[in-house]
C-alpha positions in Angstrom: 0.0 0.0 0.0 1.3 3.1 -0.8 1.1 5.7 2.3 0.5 9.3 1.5 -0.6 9.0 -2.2 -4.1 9.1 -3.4 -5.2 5.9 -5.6 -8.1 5.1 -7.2 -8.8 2.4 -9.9 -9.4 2.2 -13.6 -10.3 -1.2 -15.7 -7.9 -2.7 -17.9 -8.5 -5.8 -19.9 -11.1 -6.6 -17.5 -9.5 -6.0 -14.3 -9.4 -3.1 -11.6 -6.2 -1.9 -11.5 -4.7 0.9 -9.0 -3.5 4.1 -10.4 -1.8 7.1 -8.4 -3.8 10.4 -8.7 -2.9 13.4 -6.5 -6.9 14.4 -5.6 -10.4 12.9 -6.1 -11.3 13.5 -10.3 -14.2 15.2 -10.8 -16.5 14.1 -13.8 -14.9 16.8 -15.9 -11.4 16.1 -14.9 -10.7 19.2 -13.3 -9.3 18.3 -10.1 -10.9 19.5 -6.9 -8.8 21.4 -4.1 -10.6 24.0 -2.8 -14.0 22.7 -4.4 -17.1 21.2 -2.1 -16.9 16.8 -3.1 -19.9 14.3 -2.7 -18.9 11.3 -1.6 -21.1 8.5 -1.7 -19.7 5.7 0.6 -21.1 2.2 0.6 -20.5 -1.4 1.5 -21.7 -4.8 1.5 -23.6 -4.3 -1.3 -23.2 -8.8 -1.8 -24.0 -8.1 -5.0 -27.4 -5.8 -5.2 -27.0 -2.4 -6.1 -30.8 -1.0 -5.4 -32.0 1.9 -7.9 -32.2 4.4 -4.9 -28.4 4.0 -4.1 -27.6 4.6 -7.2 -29.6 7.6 -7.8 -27.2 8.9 -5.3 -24.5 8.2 -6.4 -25.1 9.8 -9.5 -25.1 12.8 -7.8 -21.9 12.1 -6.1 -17.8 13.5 -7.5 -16.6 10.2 -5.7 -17.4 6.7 -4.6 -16.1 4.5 -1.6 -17.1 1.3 -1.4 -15.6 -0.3 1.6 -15.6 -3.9 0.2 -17.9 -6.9 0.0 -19.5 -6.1 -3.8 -19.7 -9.8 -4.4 -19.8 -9.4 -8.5 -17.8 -7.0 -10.5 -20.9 -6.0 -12.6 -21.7 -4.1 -9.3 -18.6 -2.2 -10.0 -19.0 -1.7 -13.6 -22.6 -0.1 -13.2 -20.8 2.6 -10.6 -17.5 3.5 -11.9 -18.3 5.5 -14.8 -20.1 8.0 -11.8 -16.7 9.4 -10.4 -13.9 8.5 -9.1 -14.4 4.9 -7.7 -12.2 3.9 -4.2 -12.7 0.2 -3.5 -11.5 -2.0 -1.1 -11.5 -5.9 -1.2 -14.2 -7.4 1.7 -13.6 -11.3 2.4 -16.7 -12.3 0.2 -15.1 -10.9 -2.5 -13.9 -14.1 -5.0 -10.8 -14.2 -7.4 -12.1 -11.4 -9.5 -11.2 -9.0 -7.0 -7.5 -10.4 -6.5 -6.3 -7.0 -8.0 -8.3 -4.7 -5.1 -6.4 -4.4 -2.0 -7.2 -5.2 1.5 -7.0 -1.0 2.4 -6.2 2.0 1.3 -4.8 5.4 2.3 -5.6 8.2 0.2 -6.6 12.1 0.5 -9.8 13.7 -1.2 -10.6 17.5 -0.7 -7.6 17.7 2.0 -9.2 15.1 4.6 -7.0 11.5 5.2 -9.0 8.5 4.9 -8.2 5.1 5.5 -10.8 2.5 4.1 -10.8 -1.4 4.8 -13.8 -3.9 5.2 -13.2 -5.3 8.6 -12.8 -2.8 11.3 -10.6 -5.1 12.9 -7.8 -5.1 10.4 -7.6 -1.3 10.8 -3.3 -0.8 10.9 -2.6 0.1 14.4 -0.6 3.6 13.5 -2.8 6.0 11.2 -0.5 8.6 11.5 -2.5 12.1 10.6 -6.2 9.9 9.5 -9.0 11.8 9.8 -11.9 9.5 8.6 -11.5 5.4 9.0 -14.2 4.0 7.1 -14.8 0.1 7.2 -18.2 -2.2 6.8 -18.3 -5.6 7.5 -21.0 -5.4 10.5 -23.5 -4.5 8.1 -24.5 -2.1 10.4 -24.4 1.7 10.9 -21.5 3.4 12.7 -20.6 6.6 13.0 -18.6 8.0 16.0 -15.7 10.7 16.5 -12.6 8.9 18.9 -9.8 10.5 19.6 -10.2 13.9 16.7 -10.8 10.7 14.0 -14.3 9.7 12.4 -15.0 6.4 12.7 -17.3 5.1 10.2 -19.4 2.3 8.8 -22.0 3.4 6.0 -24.1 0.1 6.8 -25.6 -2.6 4.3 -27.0 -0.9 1.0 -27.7 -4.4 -0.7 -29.8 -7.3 1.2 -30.8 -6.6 4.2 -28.8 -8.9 6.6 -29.3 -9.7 10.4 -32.0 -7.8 10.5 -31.0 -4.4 10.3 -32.0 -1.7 8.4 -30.5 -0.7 4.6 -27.8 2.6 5.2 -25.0 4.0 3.0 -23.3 7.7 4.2 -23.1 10.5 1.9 -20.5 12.9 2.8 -19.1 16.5 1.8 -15.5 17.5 2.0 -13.9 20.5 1.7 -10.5 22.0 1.8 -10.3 19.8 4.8 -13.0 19.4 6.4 -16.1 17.3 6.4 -19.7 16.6 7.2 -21.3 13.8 7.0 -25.5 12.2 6.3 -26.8 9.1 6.9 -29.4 7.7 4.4 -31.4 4.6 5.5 -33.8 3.3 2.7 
């Protein structure tokens, strides 16, 4: 994993591969510094992506899916939205071999790291201010220690009993707010 570089992913010959970009690409490919960014953030989709998630993201600059997509077609309807951060969850089969495990990367000026099982969050995150996992399939979202904690839920089946979330979250030139959305 690279530390302090931004990646996102871009298909090649059918498969995701990572790519180092500096900030979050907008849709026209300006790049976004000092500019407000949507973020949609999702997980544990197990392969269902509902009509009303997507409708967000649509609306979204970025997408963070924090692992557990369960087919690549779930990937291929989203990633022509914006710029697509994805982490590998441990349904995910031999088609995701090429997504990692976690990644560190900046958008709008705020540190995120993203994996899918809060438990394999790495014990230093240096100058992280948003930790986003899923995993639980349920909705978490607490401030510890000056760091967001956060867990956009289950947007695809809903599992255990508990409800269908995903976060939608606004960055700028450092700082962040974020929503929860529960269908």
């Amino acid at each position: 994993m690279s530390m302090g570089k931004s990646v996102c992913f871009e298909e090649k010959a059918g498969c995701l591969l990572e790519k180092n970009i500096d900030e979050c690409g907008i849709r026209n490919g300006e790049m976004a510094e000092n500019k407000k960014i949507k973020i949609g953030i999702i997980s544990d989709t197990h392969g269902l992506l509902r009509t009303e998630v997507l409708d967000i993201l649509q609306s979204c600059d970025c997408i963070f899916h924090a692992g557990d997509v369960d087919r690549p077609e779930i990937l291929d309807a989203i990633r022509s939205l914006g710029a697509l951060y994805v982490v590998r969850g441990n349904n995910d089969g031999c088609w995701a071999q090429n997504l990692r495990r976690s990644l560190n990367f900046t958008v709008g000026n705020v540190k995120f790291f993203m994996v899918h099982d809060r438990k394999d969050v790495a014990w230093e995150l240096g100058d992280t201010q948003v930790v986003i996992f899923g995993h639980s399939h349920q909705y978490f979202a607490k401030e510890i220690d000056g760091r967001l904690w956060l867990n956009p839920g289950s947007c695809g089946r809903s599992r255990f009993g508990g409800d269908v979330t995903m976060a939608v979250m606004t960055v700028e030139n450092g700082s962040w707010q974020v929503e929860k959305i529960m269908f």
